[in-house]
CHARMM-style PDB file with segment names, atoms N, HN, CA, C and O in Angstrom:
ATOM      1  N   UNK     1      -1.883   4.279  13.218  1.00  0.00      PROA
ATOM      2  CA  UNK     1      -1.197   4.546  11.986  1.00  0.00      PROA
ATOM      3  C   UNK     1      -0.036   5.484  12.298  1.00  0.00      PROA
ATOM      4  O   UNK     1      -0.260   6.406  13.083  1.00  0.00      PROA
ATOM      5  N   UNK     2       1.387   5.326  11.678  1.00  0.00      PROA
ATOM      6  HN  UNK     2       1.569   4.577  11.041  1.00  0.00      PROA
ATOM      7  CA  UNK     2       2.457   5.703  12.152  1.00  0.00      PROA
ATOM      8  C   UNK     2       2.859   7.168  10.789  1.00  0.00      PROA
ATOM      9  O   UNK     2       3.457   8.208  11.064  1.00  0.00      PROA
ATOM     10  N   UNK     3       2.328   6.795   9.436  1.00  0.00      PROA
ATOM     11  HN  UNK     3       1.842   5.950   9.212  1.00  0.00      PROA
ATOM     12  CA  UNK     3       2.439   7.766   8.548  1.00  0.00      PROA
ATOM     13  C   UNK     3       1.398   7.312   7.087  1.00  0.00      PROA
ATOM     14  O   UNK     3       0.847   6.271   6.729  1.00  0.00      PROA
ATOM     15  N   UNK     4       1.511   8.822   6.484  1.00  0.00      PROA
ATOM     16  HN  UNK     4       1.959   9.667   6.774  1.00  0.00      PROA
ATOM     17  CA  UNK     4       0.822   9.018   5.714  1.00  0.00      PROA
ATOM     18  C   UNK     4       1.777   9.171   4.607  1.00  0.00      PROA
ATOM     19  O   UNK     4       2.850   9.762   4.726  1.00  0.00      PROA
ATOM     20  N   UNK     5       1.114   8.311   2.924  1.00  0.00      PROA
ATOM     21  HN  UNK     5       0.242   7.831   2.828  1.00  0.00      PROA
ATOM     22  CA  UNK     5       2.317   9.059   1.933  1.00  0.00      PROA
ATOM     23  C   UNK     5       1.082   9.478   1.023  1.00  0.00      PROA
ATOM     24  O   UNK     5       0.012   8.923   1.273  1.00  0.00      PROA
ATOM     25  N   UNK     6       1.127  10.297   0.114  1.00  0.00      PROA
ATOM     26  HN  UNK     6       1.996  10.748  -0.089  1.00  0.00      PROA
ATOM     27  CA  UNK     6      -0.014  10.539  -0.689  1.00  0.00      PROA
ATOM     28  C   UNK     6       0.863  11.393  -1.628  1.00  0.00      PROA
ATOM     29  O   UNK     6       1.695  12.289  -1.485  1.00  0.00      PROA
ATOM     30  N   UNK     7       0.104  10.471  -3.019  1.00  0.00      PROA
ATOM     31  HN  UNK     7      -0.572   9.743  -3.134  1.00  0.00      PROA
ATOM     32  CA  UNK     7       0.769  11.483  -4.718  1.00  0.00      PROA
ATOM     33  C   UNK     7       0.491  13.003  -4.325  1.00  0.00      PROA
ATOM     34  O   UNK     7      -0.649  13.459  -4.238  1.00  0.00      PROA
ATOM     35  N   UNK     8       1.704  13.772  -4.087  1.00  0.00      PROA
ATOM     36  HN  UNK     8       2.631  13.402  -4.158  1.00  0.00      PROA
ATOM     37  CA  UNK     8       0.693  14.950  -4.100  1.00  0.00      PROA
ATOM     38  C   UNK     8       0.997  15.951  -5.342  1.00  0.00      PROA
ATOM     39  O   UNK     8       0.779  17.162  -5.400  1.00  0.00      PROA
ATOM     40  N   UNK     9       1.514  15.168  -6.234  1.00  0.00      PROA
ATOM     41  HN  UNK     9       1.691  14.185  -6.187  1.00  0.00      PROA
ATOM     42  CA  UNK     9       1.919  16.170  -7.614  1.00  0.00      PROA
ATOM     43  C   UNK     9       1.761  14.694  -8.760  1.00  0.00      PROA
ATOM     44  O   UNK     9       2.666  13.870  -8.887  1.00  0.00      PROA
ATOM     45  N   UNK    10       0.169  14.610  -9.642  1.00  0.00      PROA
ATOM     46  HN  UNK    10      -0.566  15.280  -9.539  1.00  0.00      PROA
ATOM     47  CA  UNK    10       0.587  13.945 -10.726  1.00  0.00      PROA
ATOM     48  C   UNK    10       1.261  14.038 -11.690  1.00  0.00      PROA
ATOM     49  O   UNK    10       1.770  15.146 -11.862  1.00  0.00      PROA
ATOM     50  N   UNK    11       1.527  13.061 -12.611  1.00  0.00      PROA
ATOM     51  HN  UNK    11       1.114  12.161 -12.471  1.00  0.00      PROA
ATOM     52  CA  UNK    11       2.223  12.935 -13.313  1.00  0.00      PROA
ATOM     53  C   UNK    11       1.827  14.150 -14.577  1.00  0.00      PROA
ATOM     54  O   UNK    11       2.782  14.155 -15.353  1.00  0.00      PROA
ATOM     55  N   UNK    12       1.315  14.635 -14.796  1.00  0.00      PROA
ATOM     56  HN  UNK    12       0.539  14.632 -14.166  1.00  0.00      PROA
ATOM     57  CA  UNK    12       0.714  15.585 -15.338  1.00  0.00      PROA
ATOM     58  C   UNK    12       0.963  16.884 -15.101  1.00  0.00      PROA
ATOM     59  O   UNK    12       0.763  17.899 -15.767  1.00  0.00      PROA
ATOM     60  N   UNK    13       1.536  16.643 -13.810  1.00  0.00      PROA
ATOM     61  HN  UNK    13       1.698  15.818 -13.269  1.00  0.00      PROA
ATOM     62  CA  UNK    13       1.760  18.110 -13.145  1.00  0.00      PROA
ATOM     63  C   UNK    13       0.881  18.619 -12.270  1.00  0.00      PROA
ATOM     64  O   UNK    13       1.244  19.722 -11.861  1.00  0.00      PROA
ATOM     65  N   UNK    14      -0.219  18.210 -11.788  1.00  0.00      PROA
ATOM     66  HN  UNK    14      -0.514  17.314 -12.119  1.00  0.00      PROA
ATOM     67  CA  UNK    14      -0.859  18.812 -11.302  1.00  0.00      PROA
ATOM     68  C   UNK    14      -0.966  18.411  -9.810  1.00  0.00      PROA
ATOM     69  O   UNK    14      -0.986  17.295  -9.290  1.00  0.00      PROA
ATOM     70  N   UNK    15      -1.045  19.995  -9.132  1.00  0.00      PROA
ATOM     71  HN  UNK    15      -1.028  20.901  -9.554  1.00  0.00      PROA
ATOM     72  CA  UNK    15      -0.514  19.519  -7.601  1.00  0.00      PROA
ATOM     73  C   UNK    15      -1.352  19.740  -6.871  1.00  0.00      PROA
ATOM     74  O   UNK    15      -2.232  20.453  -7.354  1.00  0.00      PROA
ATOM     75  N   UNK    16      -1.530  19.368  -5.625  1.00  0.00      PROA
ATOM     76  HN  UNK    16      -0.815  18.789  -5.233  1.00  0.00      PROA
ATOM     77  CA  UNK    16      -2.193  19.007  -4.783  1.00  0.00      PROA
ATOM     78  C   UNK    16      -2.271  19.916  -3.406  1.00  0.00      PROA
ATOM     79  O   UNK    16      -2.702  19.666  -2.281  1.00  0.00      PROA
ATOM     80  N   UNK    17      -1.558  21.280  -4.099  1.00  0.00      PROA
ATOM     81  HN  UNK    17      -1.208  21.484  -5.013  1.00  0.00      PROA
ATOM     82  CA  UNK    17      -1.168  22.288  -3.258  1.00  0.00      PROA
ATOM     83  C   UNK    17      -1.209  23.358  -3.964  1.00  0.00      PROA
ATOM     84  O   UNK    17      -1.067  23.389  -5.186  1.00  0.00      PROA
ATOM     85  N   UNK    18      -1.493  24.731  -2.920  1.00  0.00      PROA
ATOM     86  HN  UNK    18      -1.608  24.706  -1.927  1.00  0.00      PROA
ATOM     87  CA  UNK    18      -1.150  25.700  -3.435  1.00  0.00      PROA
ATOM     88  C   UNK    18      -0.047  26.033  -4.016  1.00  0.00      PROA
ATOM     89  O   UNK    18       0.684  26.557  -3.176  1.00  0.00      PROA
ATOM     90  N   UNK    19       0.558  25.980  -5.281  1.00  0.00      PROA
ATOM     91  HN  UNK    19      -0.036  25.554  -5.963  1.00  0.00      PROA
ATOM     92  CA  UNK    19       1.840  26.243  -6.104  1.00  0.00      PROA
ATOM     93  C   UNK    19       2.246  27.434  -6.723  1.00  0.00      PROA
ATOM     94  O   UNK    19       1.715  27.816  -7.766  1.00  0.00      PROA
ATOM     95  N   UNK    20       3.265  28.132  -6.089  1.00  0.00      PROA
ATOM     96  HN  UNK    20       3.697  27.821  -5.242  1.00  0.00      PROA
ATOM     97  CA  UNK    20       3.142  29.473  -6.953  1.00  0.00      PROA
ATOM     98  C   UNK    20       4.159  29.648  -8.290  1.00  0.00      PROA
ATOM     99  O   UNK    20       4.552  30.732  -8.720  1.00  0.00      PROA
ATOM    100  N   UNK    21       4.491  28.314  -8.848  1.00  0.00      PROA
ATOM    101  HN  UNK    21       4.172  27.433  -8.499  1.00  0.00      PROA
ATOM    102  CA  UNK    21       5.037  28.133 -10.299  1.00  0.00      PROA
ATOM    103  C   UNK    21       3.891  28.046 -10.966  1.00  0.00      PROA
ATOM    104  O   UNK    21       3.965  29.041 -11.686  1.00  0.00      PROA
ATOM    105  N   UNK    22       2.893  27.535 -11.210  1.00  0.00      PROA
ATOM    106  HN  UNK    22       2.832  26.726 -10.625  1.00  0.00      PROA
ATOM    107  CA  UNK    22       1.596  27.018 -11.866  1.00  0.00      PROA
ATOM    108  C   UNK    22       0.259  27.649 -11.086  1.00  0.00      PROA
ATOM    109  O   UNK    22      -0.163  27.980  -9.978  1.00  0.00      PROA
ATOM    110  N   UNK    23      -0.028  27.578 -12.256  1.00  0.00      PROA
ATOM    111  HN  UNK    23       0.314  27.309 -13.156  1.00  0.00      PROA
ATOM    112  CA  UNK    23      -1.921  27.556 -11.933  1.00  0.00      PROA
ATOM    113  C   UNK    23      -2.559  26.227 -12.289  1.00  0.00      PROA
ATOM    114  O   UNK    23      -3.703  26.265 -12.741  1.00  0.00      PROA
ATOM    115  N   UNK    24      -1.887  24.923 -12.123  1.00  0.00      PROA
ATOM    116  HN  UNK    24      -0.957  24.892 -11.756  1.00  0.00      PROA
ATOM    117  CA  UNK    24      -2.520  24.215 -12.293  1.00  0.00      PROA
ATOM    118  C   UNK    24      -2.429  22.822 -10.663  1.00  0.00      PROA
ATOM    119  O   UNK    24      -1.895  21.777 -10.291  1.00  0.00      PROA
ATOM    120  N   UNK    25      -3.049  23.505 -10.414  1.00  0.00      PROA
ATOM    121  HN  UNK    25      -3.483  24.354 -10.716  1.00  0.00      PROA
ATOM    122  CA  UNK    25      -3.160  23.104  -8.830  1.00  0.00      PROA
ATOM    123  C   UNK    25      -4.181  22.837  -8.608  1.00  0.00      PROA
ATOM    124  O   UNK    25      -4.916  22.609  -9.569  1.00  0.00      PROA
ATOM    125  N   UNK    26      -4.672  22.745  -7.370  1.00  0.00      PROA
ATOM    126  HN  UNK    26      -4.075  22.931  -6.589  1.00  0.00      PROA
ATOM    127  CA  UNK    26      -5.987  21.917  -6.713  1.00  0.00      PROA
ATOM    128  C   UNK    26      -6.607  23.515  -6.461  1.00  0.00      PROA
ATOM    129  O   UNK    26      -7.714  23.589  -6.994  1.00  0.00      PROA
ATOM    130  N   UNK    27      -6.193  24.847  -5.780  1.00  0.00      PROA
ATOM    131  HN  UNK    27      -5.293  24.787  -5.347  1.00  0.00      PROA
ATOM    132  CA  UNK    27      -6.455  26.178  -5.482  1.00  0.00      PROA
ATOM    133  C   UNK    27      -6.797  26.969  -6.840  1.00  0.00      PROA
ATOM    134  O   UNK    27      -7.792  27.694  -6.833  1.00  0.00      PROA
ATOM    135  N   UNK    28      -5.991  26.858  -8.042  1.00  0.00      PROA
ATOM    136  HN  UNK    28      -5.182  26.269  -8.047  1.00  0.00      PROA
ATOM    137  CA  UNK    28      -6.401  27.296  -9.346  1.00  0.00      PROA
ATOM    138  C   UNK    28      -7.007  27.023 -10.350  1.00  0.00      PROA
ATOM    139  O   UNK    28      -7.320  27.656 -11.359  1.00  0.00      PROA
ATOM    140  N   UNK    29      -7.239  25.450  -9.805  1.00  0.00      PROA
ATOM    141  HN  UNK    29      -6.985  24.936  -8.986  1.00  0.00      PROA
ATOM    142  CA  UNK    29      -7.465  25.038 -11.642  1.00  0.00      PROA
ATOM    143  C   UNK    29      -8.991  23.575 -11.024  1.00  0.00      PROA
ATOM    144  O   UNK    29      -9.292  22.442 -11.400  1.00  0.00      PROA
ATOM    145  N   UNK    30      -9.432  24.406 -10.106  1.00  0.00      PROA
ATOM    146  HN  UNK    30      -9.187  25.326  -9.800  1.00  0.00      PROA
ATOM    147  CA  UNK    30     -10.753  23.332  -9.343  1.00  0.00      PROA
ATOM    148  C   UNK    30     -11.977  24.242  -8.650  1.00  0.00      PROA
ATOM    149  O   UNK    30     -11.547  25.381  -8.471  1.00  0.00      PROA
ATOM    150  N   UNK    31     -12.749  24.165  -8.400  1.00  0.00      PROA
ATOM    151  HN  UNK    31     -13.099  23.239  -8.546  1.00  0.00      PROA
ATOM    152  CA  UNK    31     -13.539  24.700  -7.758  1.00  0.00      PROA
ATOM    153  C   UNK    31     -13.305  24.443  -6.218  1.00  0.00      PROA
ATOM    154  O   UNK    31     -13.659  25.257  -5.365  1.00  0.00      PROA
ATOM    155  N   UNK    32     -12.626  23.144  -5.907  1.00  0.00      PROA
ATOM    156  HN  UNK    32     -12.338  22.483  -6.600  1.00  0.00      PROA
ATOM    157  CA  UNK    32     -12.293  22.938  -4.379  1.00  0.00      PROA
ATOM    158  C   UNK    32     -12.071  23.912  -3.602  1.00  0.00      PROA
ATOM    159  O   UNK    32     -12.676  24.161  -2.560  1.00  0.00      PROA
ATOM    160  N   UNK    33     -10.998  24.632  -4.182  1.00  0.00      PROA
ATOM    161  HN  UNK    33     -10.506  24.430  -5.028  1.00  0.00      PROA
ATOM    162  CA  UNK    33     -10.184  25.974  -3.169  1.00  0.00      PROA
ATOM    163  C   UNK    33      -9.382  25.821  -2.048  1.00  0.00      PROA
ATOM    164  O   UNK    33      -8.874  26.870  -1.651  1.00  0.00      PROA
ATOM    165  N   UNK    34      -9.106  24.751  -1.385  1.00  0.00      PROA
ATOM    166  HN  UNK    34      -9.519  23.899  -1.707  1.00  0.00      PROA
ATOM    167  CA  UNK    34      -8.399  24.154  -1.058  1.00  0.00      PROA
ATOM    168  C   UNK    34      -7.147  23.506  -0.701  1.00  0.00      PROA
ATOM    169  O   UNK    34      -6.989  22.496  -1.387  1.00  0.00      PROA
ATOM    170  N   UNK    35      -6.331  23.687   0.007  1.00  0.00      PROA
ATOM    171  HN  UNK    35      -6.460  24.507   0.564  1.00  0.00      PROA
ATOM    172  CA  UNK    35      -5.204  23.558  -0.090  1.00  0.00      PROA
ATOM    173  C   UNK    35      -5.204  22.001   1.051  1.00  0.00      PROA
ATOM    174  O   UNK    35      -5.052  21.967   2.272  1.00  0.00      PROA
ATOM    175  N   UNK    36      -5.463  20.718  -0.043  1.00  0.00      PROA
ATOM    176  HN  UNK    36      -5.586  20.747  -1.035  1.00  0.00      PROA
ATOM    177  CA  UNK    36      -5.301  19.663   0.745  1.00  0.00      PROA
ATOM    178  C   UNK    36      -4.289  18.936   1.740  1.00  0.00      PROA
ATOM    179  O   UNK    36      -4.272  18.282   2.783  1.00  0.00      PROA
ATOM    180  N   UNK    37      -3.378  19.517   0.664  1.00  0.00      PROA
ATOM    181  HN  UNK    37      -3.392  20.049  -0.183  1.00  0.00      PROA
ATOM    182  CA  UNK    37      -2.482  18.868   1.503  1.00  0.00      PROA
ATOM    183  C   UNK    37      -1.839  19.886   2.918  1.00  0.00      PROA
ATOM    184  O   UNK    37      -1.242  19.391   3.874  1.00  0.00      PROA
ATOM    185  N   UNK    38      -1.991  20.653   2.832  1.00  0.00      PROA
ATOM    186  HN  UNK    38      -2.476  21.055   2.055  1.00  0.00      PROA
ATOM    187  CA  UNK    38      -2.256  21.629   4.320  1.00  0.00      PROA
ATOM    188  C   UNK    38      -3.040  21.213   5.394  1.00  0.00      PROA
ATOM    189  O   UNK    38      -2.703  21.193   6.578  1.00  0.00      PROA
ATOM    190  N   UNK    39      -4.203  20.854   4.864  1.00  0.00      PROA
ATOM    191  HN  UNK    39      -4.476  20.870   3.902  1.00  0.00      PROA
ATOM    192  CA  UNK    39      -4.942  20.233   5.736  1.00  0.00      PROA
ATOM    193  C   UNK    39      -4.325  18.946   6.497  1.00  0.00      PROA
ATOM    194  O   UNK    39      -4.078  18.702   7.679  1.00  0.00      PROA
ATOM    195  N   UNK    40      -4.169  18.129   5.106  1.00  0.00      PROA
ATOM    196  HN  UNK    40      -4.370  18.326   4.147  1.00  0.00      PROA
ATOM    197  CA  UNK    40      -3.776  16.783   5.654  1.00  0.00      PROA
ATOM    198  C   UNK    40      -2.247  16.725   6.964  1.00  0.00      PROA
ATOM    199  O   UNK    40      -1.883  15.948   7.847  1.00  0.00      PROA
ATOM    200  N   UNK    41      -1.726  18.129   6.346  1.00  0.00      PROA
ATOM    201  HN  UNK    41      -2.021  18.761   5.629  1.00  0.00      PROA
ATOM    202  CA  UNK    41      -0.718  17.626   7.236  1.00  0.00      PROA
ATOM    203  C   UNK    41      -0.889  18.386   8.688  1.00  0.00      PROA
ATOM    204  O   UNK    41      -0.408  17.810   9.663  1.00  0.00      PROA
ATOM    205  N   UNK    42      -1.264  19.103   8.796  1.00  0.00      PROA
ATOM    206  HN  UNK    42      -1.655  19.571   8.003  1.00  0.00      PROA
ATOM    207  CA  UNK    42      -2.264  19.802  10.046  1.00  0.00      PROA
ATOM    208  C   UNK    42      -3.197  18.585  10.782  1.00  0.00      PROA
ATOM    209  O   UNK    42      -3.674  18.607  11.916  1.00  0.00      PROA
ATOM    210  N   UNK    43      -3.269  17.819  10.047  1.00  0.00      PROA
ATOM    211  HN  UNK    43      -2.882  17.801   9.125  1.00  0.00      PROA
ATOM    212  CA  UNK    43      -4.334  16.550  10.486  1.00  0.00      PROA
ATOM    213  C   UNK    43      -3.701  15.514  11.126  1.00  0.00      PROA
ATOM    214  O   UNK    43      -4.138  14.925  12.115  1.00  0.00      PROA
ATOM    215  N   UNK    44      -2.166  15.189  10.279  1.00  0.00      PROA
ATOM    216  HN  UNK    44      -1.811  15.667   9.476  1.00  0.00      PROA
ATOM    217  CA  UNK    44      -1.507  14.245  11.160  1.00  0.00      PROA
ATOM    218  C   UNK    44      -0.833  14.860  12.087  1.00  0.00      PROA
ATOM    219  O   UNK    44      -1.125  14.454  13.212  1.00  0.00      PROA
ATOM    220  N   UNK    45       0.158  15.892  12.053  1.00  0.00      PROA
ATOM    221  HN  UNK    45       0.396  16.222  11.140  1.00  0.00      PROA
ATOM    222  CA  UNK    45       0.174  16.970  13.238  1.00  0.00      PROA
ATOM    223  C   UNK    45      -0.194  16.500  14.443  1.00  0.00      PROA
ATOM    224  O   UNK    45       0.431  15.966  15.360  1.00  0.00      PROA
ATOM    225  N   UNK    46      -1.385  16.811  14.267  1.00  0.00      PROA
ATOM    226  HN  UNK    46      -1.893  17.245  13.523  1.00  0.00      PROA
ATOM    227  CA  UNK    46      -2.912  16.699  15.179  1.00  0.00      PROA
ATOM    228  C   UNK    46      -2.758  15.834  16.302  1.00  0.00      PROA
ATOM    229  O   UNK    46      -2.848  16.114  17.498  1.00  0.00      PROA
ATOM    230  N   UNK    47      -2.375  14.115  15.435  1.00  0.00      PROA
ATOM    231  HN  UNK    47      -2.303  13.886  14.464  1.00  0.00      PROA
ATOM    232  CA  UNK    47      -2.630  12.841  15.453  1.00  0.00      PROA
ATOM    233  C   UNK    47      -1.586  12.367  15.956  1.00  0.00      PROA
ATOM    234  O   UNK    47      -1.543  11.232  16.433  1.00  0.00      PROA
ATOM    235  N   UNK    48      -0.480  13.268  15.916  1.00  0.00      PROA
ATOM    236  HN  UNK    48      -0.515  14.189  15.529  1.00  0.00      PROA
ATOM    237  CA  UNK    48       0.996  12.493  15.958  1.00  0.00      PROA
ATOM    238  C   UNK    48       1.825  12.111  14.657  1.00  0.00      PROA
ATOM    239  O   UNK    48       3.053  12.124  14.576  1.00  0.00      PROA
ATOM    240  N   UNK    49       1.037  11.810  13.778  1.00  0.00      PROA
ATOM    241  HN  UNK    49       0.039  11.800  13.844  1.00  0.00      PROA
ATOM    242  CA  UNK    49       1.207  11.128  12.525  1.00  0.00      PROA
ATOM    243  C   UNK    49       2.506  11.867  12.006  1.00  0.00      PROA
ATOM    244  O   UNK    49       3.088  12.848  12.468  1.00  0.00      PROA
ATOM    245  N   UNK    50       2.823  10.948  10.709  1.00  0.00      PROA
ATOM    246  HN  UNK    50       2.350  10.150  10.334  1.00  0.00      PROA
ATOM    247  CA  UNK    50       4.087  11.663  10.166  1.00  0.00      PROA
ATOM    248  C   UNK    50       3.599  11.238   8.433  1.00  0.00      PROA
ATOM    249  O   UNK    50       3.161  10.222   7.892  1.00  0.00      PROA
ATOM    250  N   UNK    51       3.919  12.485   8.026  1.00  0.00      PROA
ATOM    251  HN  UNK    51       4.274  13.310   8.465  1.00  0.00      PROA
ATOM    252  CA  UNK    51       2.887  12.997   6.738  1.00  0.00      PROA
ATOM    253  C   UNK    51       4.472  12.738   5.748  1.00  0.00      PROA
ATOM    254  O   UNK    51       5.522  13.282   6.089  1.00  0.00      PROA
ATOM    255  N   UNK    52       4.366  11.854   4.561  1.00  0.00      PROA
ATOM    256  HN  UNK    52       3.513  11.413   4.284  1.00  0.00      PROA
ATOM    257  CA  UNK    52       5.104  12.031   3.606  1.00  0.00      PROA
ATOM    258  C   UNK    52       6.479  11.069   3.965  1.00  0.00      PROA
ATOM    259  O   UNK    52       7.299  11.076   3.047  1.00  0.00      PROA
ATOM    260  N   UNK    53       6.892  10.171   5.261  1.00  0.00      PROA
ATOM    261  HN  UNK    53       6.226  10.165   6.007  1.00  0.00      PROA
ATOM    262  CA  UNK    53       7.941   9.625   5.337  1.00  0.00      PROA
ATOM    263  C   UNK    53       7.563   8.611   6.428  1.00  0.00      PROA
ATOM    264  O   UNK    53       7.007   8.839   7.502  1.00  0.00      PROA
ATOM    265  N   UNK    54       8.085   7.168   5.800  1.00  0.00      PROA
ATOM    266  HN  UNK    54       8.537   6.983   4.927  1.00  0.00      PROA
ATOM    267  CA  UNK    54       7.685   6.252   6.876  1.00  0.00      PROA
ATOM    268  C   UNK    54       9.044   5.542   7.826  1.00  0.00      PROA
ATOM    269  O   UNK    54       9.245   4.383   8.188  1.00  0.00      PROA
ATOM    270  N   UNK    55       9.930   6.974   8.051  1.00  0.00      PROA
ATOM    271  HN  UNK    55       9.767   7.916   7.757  1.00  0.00      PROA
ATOM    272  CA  UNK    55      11.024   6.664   8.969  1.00  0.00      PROA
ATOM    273  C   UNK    55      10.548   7.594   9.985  1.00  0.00      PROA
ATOM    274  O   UNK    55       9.664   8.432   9.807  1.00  0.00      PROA
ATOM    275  N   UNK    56      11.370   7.333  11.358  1.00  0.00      PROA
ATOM    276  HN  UNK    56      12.088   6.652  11.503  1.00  0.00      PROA
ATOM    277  CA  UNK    56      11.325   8.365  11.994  1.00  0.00      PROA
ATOM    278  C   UNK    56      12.311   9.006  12.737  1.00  0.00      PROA
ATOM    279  OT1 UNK    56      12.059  10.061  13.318  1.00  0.00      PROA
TER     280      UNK     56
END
């Protein structure tokens, strides 16, 4: 796999990251605690992968 794209802000607003405009995030407004998409991109990192763009 060459890249990753993933919603990381719904339409709703709610993001998928630690956000310091809102508290309505995946870190504030979930029990997760979590900052996924940190992970995820630490993950393709990892992998080689390319997180969010399928050019290179």
């Amino acid at each position: 796999m060459g890249s990753v794209v993933i919603t990381s802000k719904h339409h709703d607003g709610f993001a998928l990251w630690d956000c310091a405009y809102t508290t309505f995030d995946i870190m504030d407004a979930t029990p997760y605690k979590r900052d996924i998409l940190k992970e995820l991109s630490e993950a393709c990192r990892r992998q080689g992968s390319h997180l969010g763009s399928t050019s290179r």
